[in-house]
C-alpha positions as CSV (number, residue, x, y, z in Angstrom):
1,X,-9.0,-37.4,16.1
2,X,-5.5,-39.3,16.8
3,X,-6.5,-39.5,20.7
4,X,-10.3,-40.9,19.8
5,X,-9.0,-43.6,17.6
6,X,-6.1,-44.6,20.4
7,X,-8.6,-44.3,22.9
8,X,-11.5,-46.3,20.9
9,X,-8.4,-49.1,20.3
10,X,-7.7,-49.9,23.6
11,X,-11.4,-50.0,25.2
12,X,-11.9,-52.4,22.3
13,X,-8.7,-54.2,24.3
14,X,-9.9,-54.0,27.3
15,X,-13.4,-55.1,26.2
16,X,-12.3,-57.9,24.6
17,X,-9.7,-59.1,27.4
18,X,-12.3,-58.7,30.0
19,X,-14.7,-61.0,28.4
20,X,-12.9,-63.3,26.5
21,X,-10.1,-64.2,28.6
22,X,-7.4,-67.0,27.5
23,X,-9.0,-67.6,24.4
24,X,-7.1,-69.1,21.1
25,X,-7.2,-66.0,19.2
26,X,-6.5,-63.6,22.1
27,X,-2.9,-63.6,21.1
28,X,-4.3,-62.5,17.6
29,X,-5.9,-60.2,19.1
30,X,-3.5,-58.5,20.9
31,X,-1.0,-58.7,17.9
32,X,-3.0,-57.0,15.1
33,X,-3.9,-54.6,17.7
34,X,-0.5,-53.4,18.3
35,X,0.4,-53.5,14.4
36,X,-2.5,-51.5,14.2
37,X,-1.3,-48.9,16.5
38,X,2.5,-48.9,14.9
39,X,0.8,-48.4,11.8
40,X,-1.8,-45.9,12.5
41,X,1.7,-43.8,14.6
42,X,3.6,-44.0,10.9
43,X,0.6,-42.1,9.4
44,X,1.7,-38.3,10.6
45,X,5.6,-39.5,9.8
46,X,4.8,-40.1,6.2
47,X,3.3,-36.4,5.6
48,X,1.9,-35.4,2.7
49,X,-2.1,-35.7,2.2
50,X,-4.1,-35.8,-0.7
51,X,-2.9,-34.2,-4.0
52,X,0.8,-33.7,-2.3
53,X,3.6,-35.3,-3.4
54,X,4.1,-38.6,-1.3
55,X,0.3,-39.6,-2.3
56,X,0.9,-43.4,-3.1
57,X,2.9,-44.1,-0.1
58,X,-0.2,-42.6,1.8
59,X,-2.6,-44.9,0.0
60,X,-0.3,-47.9,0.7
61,X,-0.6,-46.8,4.2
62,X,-4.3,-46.4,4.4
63,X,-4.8,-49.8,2.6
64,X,-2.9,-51.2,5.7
65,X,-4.4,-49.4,8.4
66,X,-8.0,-50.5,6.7
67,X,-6.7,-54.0,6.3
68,X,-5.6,-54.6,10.0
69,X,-9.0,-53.1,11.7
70,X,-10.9,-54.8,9.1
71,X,-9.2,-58.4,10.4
72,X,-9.9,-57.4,13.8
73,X,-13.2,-56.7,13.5
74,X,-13.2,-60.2,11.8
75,X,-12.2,-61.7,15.1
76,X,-13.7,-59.3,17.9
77,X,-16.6,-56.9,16.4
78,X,-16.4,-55.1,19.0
79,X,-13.4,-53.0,17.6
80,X,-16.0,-51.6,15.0
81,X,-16.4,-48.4,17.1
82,X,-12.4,-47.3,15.5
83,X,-14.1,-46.9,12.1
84,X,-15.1,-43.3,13.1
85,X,-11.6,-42.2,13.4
86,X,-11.0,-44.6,10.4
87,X,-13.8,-42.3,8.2
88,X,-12.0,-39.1,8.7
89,X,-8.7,-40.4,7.5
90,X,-10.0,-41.5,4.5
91,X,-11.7,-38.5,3.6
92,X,-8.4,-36.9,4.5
93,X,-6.3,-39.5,2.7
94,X,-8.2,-40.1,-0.4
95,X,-9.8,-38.0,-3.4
96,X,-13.9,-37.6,-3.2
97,X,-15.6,-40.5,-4.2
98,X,-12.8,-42.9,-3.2
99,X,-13.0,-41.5,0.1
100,X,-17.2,-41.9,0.1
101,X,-17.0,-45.3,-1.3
102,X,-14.0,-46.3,1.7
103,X,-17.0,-44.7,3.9
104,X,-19.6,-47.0,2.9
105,X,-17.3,-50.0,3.0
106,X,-16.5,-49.4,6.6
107,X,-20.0,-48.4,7.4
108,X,-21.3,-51.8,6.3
109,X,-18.6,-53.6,8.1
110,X,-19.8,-51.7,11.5
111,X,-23.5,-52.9,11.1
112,X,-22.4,-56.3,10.2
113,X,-20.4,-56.3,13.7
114,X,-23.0,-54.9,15.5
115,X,-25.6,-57.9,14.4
116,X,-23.0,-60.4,15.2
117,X,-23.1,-59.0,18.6
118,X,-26.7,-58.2,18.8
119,X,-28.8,-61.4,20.1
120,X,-31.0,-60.6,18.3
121,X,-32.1,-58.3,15.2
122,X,-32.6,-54.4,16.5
123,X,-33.3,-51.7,13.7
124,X,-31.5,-49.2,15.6
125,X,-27.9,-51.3,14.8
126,X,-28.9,-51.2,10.9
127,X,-29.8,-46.9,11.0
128,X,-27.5,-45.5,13.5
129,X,-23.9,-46.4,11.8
130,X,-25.1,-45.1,8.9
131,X,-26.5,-41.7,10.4
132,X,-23.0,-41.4,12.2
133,X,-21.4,-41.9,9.1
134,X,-23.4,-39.1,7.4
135,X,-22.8,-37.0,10.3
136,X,-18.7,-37.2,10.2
137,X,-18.8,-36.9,6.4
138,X,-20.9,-33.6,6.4
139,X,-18.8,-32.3,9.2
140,X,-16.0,-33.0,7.2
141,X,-17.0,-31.6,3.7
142,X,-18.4,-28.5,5.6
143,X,-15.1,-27.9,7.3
144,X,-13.3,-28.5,3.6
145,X,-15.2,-26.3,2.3
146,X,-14.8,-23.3,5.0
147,X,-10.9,-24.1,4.8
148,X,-11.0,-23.7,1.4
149,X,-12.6,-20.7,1.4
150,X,-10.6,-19.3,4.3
151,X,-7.3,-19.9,2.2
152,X,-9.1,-18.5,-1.0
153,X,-9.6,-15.4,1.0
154,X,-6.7,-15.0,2.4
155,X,-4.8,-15.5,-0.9
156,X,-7.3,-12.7,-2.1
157,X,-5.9,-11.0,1.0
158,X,-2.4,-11.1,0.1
159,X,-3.1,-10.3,-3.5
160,X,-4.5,-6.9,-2.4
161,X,-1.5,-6.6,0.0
162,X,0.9,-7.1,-3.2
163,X,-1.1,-5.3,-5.4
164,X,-1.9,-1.9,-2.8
165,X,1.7,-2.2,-2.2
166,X,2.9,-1.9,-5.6
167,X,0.2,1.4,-6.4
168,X,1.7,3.1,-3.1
169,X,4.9,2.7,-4.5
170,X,3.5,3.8,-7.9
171,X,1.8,6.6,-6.7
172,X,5.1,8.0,-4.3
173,X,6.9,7.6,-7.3
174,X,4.9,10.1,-9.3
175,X,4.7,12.2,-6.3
176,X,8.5,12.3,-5.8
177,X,8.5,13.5,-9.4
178,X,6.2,16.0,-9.3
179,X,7.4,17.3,-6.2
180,X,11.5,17.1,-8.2
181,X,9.8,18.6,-11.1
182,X,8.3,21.3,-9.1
183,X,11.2,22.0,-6.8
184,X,13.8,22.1,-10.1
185,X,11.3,24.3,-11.9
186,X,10.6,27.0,-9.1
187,X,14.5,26.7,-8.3
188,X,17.3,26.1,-10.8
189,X,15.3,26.4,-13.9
190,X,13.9,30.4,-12.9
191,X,17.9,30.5,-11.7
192,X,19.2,29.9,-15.0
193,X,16.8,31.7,-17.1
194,X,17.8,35.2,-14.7
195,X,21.2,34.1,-15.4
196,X,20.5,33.9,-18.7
197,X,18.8,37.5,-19.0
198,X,21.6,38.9,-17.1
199,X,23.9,37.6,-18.8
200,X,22.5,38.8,-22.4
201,X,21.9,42.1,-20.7
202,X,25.9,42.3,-19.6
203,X,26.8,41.4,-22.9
204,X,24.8,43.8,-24.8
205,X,26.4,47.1,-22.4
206,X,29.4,45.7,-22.2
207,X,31.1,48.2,-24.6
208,X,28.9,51.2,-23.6
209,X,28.6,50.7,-19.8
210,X,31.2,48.4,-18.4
211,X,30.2,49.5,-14.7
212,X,26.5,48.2,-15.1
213,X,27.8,45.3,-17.3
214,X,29.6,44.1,-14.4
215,X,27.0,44.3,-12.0
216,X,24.5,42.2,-14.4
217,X,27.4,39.4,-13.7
218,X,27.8,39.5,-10.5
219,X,24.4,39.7,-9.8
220,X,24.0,36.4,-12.1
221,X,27.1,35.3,-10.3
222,X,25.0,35.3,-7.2
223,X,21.9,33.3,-8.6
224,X,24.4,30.5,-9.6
225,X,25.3,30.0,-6.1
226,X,21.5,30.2,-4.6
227,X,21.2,27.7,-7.6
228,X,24.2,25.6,-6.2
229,X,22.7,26.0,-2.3
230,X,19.3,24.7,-4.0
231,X,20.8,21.3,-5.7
232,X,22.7,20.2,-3.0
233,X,19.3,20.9,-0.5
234,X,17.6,18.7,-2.9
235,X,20.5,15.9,-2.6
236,X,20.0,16.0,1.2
237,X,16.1,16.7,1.0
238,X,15.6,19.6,3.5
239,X,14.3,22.8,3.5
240,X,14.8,25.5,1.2
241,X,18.1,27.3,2.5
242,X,16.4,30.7,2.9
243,X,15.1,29.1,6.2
244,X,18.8,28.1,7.4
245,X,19.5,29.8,11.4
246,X,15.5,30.1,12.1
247,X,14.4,32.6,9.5
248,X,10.9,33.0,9.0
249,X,9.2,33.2,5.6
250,X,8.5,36.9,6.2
251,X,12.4,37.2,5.7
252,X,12.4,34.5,3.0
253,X,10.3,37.0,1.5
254,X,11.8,39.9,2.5
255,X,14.9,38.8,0.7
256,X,13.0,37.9,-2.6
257,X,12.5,41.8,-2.8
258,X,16.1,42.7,-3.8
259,X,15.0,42.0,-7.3
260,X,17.2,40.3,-9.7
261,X,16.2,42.3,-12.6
262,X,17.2,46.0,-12.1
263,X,14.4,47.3,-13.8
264,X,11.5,45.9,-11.8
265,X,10.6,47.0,-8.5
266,X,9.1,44.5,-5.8
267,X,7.9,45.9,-2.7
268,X,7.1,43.4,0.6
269,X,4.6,44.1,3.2
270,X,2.9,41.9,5.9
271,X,-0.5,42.3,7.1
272,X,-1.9,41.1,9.6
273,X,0.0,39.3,12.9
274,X,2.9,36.7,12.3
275,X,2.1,33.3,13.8
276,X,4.1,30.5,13.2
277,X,4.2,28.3,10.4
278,X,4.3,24.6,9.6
279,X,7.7,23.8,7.3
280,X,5.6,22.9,4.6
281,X,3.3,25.7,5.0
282,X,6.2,27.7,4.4
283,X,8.5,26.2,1.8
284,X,5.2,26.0,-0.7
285,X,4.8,29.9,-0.3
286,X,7.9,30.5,-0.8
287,X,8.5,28.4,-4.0
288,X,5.2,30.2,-4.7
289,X,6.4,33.3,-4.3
290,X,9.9,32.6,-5.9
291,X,8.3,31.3,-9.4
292,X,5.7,33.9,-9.6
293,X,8.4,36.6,-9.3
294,X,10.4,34.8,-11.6
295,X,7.9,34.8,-14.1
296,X,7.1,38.3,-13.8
297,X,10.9,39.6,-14.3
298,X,10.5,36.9,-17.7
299,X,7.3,37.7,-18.9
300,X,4.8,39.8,-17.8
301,X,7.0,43.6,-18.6
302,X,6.3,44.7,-15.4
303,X,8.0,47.6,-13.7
304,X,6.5,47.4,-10.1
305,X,5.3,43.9,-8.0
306,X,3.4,43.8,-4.7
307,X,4.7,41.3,-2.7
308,X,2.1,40.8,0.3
309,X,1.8,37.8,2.6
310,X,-1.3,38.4,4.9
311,X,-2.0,36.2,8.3
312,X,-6.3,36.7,8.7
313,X,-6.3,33.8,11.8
314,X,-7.6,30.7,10.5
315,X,-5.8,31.1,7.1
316,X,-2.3,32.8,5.6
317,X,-2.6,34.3,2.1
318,X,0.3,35.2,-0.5
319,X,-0.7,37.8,-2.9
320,X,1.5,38.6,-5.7
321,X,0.4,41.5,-7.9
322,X,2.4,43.1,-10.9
323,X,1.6,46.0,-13.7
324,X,2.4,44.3,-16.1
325,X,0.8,43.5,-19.8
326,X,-1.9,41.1,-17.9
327,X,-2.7,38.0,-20.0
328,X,-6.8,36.4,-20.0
329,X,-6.6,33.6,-17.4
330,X,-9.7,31.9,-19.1
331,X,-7.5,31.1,-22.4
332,X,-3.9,31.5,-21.4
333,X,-3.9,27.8,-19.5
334,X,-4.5,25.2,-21.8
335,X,-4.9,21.4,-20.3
336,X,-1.2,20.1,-18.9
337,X,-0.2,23.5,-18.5
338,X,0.5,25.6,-22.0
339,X,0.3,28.9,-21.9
340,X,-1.0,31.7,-24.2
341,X,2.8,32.4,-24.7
342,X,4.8,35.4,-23.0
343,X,1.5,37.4,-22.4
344,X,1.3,35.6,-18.5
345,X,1.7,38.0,-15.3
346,X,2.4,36.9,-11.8
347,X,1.3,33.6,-13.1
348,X,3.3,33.9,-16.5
349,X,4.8,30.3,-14.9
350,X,1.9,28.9,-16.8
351,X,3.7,27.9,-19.4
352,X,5.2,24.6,-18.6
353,X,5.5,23.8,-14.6
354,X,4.6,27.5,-13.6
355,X,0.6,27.8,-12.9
356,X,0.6,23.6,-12.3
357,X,2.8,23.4,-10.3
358,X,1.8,25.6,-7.9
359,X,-1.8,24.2,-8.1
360,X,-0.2,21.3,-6.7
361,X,1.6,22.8,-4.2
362,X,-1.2,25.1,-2.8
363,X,-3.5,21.9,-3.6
364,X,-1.4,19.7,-1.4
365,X,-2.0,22.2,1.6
366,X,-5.6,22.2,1.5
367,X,-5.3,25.5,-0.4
368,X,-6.7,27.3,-3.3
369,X,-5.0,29.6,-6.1
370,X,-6.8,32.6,-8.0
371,X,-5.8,34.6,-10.9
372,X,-7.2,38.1,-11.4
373,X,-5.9,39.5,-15.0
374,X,-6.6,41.6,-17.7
375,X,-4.6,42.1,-20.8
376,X,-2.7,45.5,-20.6
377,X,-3.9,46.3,-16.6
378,X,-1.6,43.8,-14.9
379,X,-2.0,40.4,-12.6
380,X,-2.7,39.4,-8.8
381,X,-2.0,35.7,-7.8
382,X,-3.3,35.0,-4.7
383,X,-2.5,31.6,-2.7
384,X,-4.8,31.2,0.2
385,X,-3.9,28.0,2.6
386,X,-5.7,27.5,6.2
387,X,-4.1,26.8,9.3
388,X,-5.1,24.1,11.8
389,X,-4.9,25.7,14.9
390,X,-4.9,29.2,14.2
């Protein structure tokens, strides 16, 4: 639009020298032609546009520019033509119906022009400035109008952005925790309560059997550093220790079988031909595995536990099966996780984080998790997760 109006300003020149050569108001002419130029430069210096701060100067500006093409249209009509330029300026420059009524003003200055040229009178010179001026106004509002809805949508855009930003961060937030939760739970918590057990167990045979005492010490000794392995694994965030020099989770397992209470009896068996398995595949089963065991040494009065991880091709299933007192699965878990109190098997970890948690982490995987119980005949938990490429 800055090139049409330079352009249009200097065939208007040109027109004029060529046909009006060495005539008293050439130099006039050529003057407020040139101011009009300067001026019509200073408008991209000065800035701001309508509604931005700098407004007034802008209006000053505008009043000029107007002022100078409106004298030379005075002395040579033919500039007229610069008005088209001169529209979209205006509706740049000035609010809505200032900018329409600036429009009109310099339509009607155009037609008068043109019949000062015209010999004689020709319709044509009365209709067609008018129909441009229509033209470049729609054009204009239309454009508006798409810019304005462009930046509304983008602003609608970036909202989103903001707002989808801040629920991922929400949402990995609550995932760290349940994943803290659920690694603290299956980890140090069952940790401390065998400590615990032990511990109560040493001190109550202390006097009569010293020898057995001692071992209920070490033994809880030894969960206190597993515990201590554990917390500093979850300071560095890798994988569970048992997996440390490229053990598998059938020796992760294995070594779950030396049972930490001396009077239950866990027996580990794998059916079924190894393949490998994906880290998380493997850490979920064994935090499985770890809390279900747990909770039968604290709950479930069980004196033997199958331990039995089974690879069938396209899936890998953990079955943990005790004789203990059994518990009914339909009313032992309550809604956030309560249980029916110490009546839980292999899935006594009900209560609290247990049963949940492991939900979660079998849910994560794609996975499901069964209960089979009956009060007095013992539990099976079974934690079935597919493999990809089996």
């Amino acid at each position: 639009m800055h090139a049409a109006f330079f352009l249009l300003l200097g065939a208007s020149l040109v027109r004029f020298l060529i046909r009006h050569p060495g005539e008293p108001r050439t130099p006039w002419i050529i003057a407020f032609s040139v101011a009009l130029a300067l001026l019509y430069v200073l408008g991209p210096v000065l800035g701001p546009v309508q509604g931005a701060p700098g407004t007034g100067r802008r209006f000053t500006w505008l009043g000029a520019v107007v002022a100078s093409w409106v004298v030379l249209v005075v002395l040579a009509p033919s500039f007229a033509w610069c008005a088209v330029p001169l529209f979209y300026t205006g509706l740049r420059t000035l609010p809505a119906r200032a900018s329409l009524v600036l429009v009109a003003l310099l339509t009607t200055l155009v037609v008068a022009a043109q019949l000062r040229l015209a010999e004689g009178f020709d319709p044509n010179l009365v209709l067609a400035p008018p129909a441009v001026a229509a033209i470049a106004t729609a054009v204009f509002v239309h454009t508006q109008r798409q810019a304005a809805r462009q930046r509304a949508l983008i602003d609608d855009l970036l909202r989103t952005r903001r707002e989808l930003a801040a629920t991922e961060r929400r949402e990995g937030t609550l995932a760290e925790r349940q994943r803290l939760s659920m690694e603290i739970h299956d980890t140090l918590a069952q940790g401390l309560s065998s400590q615990q057990m032990l511990l109560q167990a040493a001190d109550r045979t202390w006097d009569s059997d010293a020898e057995a005492a001692r071992r209920h010490v070490r033994t809880a000794a030894d969960i206190a550093a597993r515990g201590l392995a554990e917390a500093r694994r979850f300071v560095h965030d890798l994988a569970p220790p048992q997996f440390d020099g490229g053990a598998g989770l059938e020796d992760a397992l294995r070594a779950l079988a030396t049972p930490e209470s001396p009077t239950v009896s866990v027996r580990f068996h794998v059916e079924g031909v190894p393949v490998p398995l994906p880290d998380r595949v493997r850490s979920a089963l064994l935090r499985i595995a770890q809390g279900a065991l747990a909770n039968v040494t604290e709950h479930a009065a069980a004196t033997t536990v199958a331990l039995t991880l089974s690879y069938l091709g396209d899936q890998v299933v953990l079955d943990v099966a005790d004789d203990g007192r059994g518990f009914d699965p339909g009313a032992a878990v309550a809604p956030g996780g309560a249980s029916g109190g110490a009546s839980g098997g292999a899935s006594g970890g009900a209560r609290g984080h247990g049963l949940p948690a492991m939900r979660a982490r079998v849910g994560q995987l794609g996975g499901t998790l069964t209960i089979e119980s009956v009060p007095g005949e013992g539990t099976v938990l079974s934690a079935s997760v597919p493999l990809e490429n089996p």
